[in-house]
N, C-alpha and C positions, 0 to 999 in steps of 0.2 A: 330551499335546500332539497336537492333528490339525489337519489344513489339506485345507483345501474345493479340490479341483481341477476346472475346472469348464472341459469342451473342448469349442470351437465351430467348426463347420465339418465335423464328421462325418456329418452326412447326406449333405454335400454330396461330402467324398472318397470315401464309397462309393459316390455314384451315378458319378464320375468313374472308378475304376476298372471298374466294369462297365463303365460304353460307353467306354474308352478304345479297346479295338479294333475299335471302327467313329468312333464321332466324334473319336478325337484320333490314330489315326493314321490312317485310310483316308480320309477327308473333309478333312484338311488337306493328306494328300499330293495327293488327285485334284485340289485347289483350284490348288495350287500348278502341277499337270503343264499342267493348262488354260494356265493363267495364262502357262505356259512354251512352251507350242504354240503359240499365237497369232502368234508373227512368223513361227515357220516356215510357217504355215498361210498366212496373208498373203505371203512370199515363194515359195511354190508355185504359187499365184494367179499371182503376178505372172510367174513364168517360162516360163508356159502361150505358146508358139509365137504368133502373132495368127492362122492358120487354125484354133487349138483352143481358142481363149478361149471361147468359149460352152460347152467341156468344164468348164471352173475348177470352176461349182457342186459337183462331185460330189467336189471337194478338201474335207474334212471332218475334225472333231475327235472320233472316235469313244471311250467310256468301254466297258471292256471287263469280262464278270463275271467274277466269279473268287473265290478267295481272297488275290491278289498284287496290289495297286492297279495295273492296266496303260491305260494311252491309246496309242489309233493316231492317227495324223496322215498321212493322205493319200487317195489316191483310196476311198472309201468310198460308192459309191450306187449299187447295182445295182437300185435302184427304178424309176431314170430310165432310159432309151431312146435313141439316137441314129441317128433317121431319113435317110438317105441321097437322095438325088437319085432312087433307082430302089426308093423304097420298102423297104429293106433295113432290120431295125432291130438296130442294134447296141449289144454293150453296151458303156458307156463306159470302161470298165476295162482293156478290150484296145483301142480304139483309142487313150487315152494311151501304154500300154504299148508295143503298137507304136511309136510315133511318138517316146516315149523309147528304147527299147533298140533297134530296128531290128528287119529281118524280112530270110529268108532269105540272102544274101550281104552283104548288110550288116548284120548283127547287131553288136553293138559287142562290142567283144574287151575292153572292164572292167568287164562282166556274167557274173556267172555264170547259164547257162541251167542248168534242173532237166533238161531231154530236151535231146538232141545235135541236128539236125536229121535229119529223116528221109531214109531213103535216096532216096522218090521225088523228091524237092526237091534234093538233094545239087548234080547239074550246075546248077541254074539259077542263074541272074544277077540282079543287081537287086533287088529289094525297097525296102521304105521304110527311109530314111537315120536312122542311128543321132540323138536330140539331146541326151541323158541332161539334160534342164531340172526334172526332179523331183531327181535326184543333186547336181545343181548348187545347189538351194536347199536342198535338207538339207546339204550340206557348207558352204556361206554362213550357215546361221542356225541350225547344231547349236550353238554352242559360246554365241552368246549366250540359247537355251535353257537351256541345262547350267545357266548364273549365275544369269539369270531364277531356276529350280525353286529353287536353293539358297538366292537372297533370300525369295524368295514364300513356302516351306516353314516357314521360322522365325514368318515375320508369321502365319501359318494357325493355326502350333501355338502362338503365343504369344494371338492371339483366341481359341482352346479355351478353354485355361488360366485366360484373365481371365472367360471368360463362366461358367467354371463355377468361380469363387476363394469359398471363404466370404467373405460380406460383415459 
């Protein structure tokens, strides 16, 4: 007695495990982080002070190389310039910065700085007022990120799955 067993779909499962670690998990996750960046991005946008709104452009969804599927979401554009009234060109990255965490006697106390200020600066007064409007829309639009990536993830890896299913 013999019986013909006859399995279909095996070209297709070994092409699926080779590219599983780039098209099914690193391509559905990056799809997903996108996907989940977007309001934050949109809410950073929006929290930009009205004398720094023409800063917003440089608020960006940057993909990052790696081996670890990583996105940044925020100020990302040291291409671009920020020309001053006295010809001064600055980069955009420090004057958000500035204008979120504060400068010399106002620096905000729920940052932590990397360097202490310096001692020649120490006595002085003033500086630019703390507005933390970047901290404020990552704390606003983390958590409906977080759900976003978790819904999005599933839909990404379940399109893998079906676009590469034996037919």
């Amino acid at each position: 007695m013999s019986t013909n067993v006859e399995i279909t779909g095996d070209k297709e499962l070994g092409i699926m495990f080779r590219d599983f670690p780039e098209n099914g998990y690193r391509k559905p996750v990056m799809a997903a982080f996108r996907k989940a960046a977007a309001p934050v991005n949109k809410a950073m946008k929006a929290a930009f002070p009205p004398h720094l709104k023409g800063l917003s452009k440089v608020i960006r969804t940057v993909a990052y190389k790696g081996d670890q599927p990583v996105l940044g979401v925020g100020v990302h554009g040291g291409r671009n310039k920020y020309v001053n009234r006295r010809g001064q060109a600055w980069n955009p990255w420090h004057l958000i910065y500035w204008h979120s965490y504060g400068t010399l006697a106002n620096r905000s106390a729920s940052h932590i700085f990397v360097k202490p200020r310096r001692q020649k600066t120490a006595s002085r007064q003033g500086g630019i007022m703390p507005n933390d409007f970047l901290e404020r829309a990552w704390n606003e639009t983390s958590s409906k990120a977080e759900k976003l990536f978790e819904e999005n993830y599933v839909i990404e890896l379940e399109k893998y799955f079906e676009k590469h299913a034996a037919s």
